[in-house]
Each structure stands twice: as structure tokens, then as C-alpha cells.
C-alpha positions in Angstrom: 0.0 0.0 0.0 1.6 3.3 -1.0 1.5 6.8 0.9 -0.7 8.1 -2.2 -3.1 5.7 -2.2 -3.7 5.6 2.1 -3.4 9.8 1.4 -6.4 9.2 -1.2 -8.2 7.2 0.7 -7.9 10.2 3.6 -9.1 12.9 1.2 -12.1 10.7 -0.1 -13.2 10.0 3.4 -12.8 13.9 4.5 -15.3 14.7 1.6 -17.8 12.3 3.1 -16.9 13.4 6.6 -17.8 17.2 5.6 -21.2 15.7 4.4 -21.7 13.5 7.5 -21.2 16.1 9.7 -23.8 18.6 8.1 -26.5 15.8 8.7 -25.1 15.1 11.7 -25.4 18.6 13.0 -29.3 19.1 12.3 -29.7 15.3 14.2 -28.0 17.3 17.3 -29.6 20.5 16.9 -33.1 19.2 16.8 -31.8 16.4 19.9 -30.5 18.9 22.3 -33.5 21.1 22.3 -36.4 18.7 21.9 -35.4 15.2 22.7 -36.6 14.3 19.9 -34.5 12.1 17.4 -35.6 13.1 13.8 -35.4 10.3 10.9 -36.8 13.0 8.8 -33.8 14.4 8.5 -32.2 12.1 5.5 -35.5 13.8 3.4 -34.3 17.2 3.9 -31.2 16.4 2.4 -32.7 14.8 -0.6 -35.2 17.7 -1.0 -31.8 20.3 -1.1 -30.6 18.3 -4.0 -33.5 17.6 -6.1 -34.9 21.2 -5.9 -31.7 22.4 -7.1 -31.3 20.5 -9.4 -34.6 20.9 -11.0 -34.2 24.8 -10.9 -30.9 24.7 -12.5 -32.4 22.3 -15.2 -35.7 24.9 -15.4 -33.0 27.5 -16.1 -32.6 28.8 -12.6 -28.4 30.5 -12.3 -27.0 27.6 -9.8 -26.5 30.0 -6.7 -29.8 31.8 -6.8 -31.3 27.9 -7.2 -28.9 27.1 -4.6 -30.6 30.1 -1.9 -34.0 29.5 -3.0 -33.6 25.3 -2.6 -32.2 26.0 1.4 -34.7 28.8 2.0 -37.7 26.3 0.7 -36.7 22.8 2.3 -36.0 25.5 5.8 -39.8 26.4 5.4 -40.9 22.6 4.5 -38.9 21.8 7.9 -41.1 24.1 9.9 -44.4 23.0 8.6 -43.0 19.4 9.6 -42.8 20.6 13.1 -45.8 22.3 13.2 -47.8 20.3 11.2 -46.5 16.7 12.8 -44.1 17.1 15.4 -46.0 19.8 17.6 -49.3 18.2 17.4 -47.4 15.5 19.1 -45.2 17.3 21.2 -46.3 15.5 24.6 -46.1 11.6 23.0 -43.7 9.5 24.3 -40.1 9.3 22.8 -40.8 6.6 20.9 -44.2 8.0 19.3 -42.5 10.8 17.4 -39.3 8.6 16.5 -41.9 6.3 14.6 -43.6 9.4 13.5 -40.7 10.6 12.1 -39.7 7.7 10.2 -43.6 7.4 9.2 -43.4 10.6 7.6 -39.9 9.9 6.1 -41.7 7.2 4.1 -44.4 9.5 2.5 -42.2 11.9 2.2 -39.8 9.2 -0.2 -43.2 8.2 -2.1 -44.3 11.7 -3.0 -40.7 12.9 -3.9 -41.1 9.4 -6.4 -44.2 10.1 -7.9 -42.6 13.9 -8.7 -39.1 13.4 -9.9 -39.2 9.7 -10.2 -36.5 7.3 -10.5 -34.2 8.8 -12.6 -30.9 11.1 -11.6 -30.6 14.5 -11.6 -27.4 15.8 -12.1 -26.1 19.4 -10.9 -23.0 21.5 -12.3 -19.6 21.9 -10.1 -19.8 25.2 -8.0 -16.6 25.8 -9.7 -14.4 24.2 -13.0 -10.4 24.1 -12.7 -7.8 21.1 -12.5 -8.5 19.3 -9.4 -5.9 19.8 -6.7 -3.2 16.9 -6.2 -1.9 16.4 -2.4 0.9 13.8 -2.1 0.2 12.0 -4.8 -3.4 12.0 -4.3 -6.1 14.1 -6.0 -8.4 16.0 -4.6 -11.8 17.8 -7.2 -12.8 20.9 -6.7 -16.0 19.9 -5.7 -14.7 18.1 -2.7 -12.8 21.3 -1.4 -16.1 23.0 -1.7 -17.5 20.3 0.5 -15.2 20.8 3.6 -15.0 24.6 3.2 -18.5 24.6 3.5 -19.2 22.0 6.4 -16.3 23.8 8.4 -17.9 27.3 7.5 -21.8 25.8 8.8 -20.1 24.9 12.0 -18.2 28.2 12.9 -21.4 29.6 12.2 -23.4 27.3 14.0 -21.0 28.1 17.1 -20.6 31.7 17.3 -24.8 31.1 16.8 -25.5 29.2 19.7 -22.2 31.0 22.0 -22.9 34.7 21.0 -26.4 35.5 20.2 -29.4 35.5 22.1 -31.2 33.7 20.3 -28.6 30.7 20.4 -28.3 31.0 24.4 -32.4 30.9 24.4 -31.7 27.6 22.5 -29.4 26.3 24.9 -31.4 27.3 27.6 -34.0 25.0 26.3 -31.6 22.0 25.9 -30.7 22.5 29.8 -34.1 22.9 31.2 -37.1 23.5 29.4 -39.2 24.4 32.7 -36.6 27.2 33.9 -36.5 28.5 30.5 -40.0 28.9 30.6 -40.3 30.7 33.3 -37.8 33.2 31.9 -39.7 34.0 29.1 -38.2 31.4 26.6 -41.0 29.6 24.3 -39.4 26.0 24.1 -42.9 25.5 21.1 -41.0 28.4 19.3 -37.3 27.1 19.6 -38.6 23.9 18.5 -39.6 25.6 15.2 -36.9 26.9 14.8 -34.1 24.4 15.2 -36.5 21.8 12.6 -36.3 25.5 10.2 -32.3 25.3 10.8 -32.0 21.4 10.9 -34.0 21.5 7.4 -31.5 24.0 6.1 -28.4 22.5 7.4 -29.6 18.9 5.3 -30.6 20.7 2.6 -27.2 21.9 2.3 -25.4 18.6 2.9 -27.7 17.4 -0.3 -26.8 20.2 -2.8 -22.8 19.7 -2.5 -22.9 16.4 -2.9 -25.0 16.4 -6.0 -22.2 16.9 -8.3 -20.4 14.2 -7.0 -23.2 11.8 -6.6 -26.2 13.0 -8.6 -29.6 13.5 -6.7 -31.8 10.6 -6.4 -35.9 10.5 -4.9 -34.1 7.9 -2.3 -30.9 9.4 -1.7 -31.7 10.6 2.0 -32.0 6.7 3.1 -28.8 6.2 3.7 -27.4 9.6 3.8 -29.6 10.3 6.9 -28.8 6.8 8.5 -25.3 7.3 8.0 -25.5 11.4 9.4 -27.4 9.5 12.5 -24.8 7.2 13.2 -22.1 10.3 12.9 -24.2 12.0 15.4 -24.1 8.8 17.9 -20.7 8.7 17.8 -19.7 12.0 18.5 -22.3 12.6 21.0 -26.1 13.4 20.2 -25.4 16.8 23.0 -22.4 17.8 21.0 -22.0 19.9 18.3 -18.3 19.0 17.9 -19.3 15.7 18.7 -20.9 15.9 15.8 -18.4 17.2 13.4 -15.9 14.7 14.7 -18.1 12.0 14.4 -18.8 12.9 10.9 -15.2 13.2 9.8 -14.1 9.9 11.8 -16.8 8.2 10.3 -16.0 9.5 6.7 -12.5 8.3 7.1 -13.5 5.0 9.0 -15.6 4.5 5.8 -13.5 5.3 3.2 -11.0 3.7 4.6 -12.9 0.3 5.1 -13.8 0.8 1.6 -10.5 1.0 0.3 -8.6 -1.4 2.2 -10.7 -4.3 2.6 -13.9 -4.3 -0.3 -16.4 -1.1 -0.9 -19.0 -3.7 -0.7 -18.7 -3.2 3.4 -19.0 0.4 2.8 -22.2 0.7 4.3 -22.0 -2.4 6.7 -19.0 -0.6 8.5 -21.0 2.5 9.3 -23.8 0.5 11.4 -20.8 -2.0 12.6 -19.4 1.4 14.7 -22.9 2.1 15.2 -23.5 -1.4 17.3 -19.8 -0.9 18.8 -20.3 2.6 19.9 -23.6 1.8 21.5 -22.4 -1.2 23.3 -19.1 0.3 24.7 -19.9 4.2 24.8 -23.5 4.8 24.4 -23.3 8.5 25.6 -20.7 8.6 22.1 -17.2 10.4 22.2 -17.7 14.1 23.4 -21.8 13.4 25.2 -21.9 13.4 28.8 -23.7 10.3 30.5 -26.9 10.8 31.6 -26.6 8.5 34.7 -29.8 6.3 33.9 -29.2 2.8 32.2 -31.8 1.8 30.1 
């Protein structure tokens, strides 16, 4: 095994990292306010994509497509929480994860019936030579893909550390009943962090669409995988998160490369069972001091 290939292998599982971590991140966001764990989530991300990729193909310039497709999968998030999610609100955990996965399903036969089976492919964000790092090369596209995931998580953390609205969020996520009685709407935060979850998946979808093409059931496995990124980082953790995404990106890619990209996807649920069994609470989450 050469350095270039182990140094491709690296950069292909960074890109997948970047993309992991973006899902990951709305799985925590909505998890740390609510409770709630969201299987929705992989549907967002396929919305992103095929939107955008429809508007480009109807003509639309790819960034203005790109800020409408967010904006739009952002407002279809909220009616999910208001419409489904509220409505439910004081179900048991369980209820709304079946819920969730409920509404993932009709969500996956609609988005069928529209766009149906075929691929929808969307231009690079930008042309050039791709960029060649020890041996190993690297597309444009993928660079775009980790500026962007690192850029959503600077923002999401000078968000939740420096505005109000962000410490009303976290205020939530540490005790909805004394955040009440300071005037905080935990209903309202909810909507919001399913409005910035949406947008965060909807982003993950639309970088990855060059690469990948966009598919009606490309948010299966993109949403299992972002899950399982969030377990292992920590479902409280916004780092967590971002780690767990890249480690798991790497783990994968790795995996893939060295032993058979058949196991691709087997290896992702195999860290799942392992970190579950060994560290439930994941790398950077706090235990909770009840066993289950």
C-alpha cells in the first residue's frame, strides 16, 4: 500500500466526513432542544438536492437555485414541526421517532411520484484542474464540501455562543421548565431548530450532488449514515458531531479501500453497534446516569 493511495483514501473520506457532519449537525440540533430524534432528517437532504437540481435544469443560475432550494426545504422543515411534530409534542419518545420515520416514508413516495426514478445531475460550483496532495487528488468539488461543512459549523458556534437567540436555544436543551419561566418559548425554539435542521440537510444534499447525482431515495442512507455520525460523536455535542462525521467519513473510506467497498455501508452500522455497546453517551456526550 503506497502513501498516495492511504493519502487518497484520507481525502475521499474527509469529503464524506464534511457531508456526515452537516446531517449530523441538524440530528443534534433538533436532539439537544427537543429530545426528539428526527429520521426526517435524511429527506431534507434529498429535498436540497433535487430542488436544485430541478431549478438549475428549469434554467434557474445555480446560486440563486442554490438560496431558493435552502430557504424552501427551511420552510418545509417548519411545517413538519408544526404540522406533525407539535401536534405531538407530549407523546412519548418513541411515538415521534416512529412518527418521524412514518413521515420519512411518505415523504420518499411523493418525492417518487414527482421526480421519479431517474438522476438528476447538478453542475460543479466551480471548474479548474483538481488539486493533487501527495500523490493524491483532490476535485474541486470536494474542497467546496469541507469549506462549506467547516464554515456551517463556525457559524453554528458563534450562533449558539454569542447571540441570544442561540443562548435561548441552549437554555432550552438545559431545562425547558426554567426557560420557561424566563420567558423562553421552548414551542418556538422547537420551530426553529427543525427551520435550521431542514437547512443544514438541505445543504449537505446540494454539495454532494455533483459528485453523486440526486436521487428521490438518496436521503436513506445519507440520513442513516449522518445518525450514526451524530451517535458517535455525542447526540449533545455539536463538535461531537463534526468529529463524528469526519471519523466516520474516514473509517468509511478507509474500510472501503482497504478491505472491499462492498462493506462500505455495513461498517458504518458496525461502529454504530460498537459505539452503542461500549460508549453509548458517544465520544464528546456526557452520560446521563440512567441505564436503560
Amino acid at each position: 500500500m503506497h502513501i498516495n493511495e492511504l493519502m487518497q483514501f484520507l481525502l475521499t473520506g474527509l469529503t464524506l466526513g464534511g457531508i456526515y457532519a452537516l446531517i449530523a449537525l441538524g440530528f443534534v440540533t433538533i436532539y439537544t432542544v427537543t429530545g426528539h430524534i428526527n429520521f426526517t432528517q435524511g429527506e431534507f437532504v434529498m429535498l436540497g438536492a433535487l430542488i436544485t437540481a430541478s431549478m438549475v435544469k428549469g434554467g434557474t443560475g445555480l446560486w440563486a437555485a442554490i438560496i431558493a432550494s435552502i430557504l424552501l426545504v427551511g420552510l418545509f422543515g417548519a411545517l413538519f414541526e408544526r404540522a406533525v411534530i407539535y401536534p405531538a409534542r407530549n407523546s412519548p419518545v418513541v411515538t415521534v421517532i416512529i412518527i418521524t420515520i412514518g413521515f420519512s416514508v411518505a415523504v420518499r413516495g411523493v418525492a417518487l411520484l414527482i421526480w421519479g426514478t431517474q438522476s438528476y445531475p447538478l453542475p460543479s460550483f466551480s471548474s479548474g484542474e483538481p488539486l493533487y496532495v501527495l500523490g493524491a487528488t483532490m476535485n474541486k468539488q470536494s474542497v467546496w464540501v469541507l469549506c462549506l461543512s467547516l464554515l456551517a459549523v463556525s457559524l453554528l458556534f458563534a450562533f449558539f455562543e454569542r447571540t441570544v437567540m442561540g443562548k435561548a436555544l441552549k437554555a432550552c436543551a438545559i431545562n425547558r421548565v426554567a426557560a420557561r419561566l424566563m420567558g423562553i418559548s421552548p414551542q418556538r425554539m422547537s420551530l426553529f431548530c427543525f427551520t435550521l435542521s431542514a437547512m443544514l440537510g438541505a445543504l449537505a444534499g446540494i454539495v454532494i450532488t455533483p459528485t453523486t447525482t440526486a436521487t428521490y431515495d438518496m436521503g436513506l442512507m445519507l440520513g442513516l449514515k449522518g445518525f450514526v455520525a451524530a451517535v458517535l460523536g455525542g447526540l449533545t455535542s455539536t463538535t461531537g458531531a463534526v468529529l463524528g462525521g469526519f471519523l466516520l467519513g474516514i473509517l468509511e473510506a478507509m474500510g472501503a479501500g482497504l478491505i472491499s467497498s462492498g462493506y462500505k455501508d455495513a461498517i458504518s452500522f458496525l461502529i454504530l453497534l460498537l459505539v452503542l455497546l461500549k460508549r453509548p453517551e458517544g465520544l464528546l456526550g456526557k452520560p446521563d446516569g440512567k441505564r436503560v
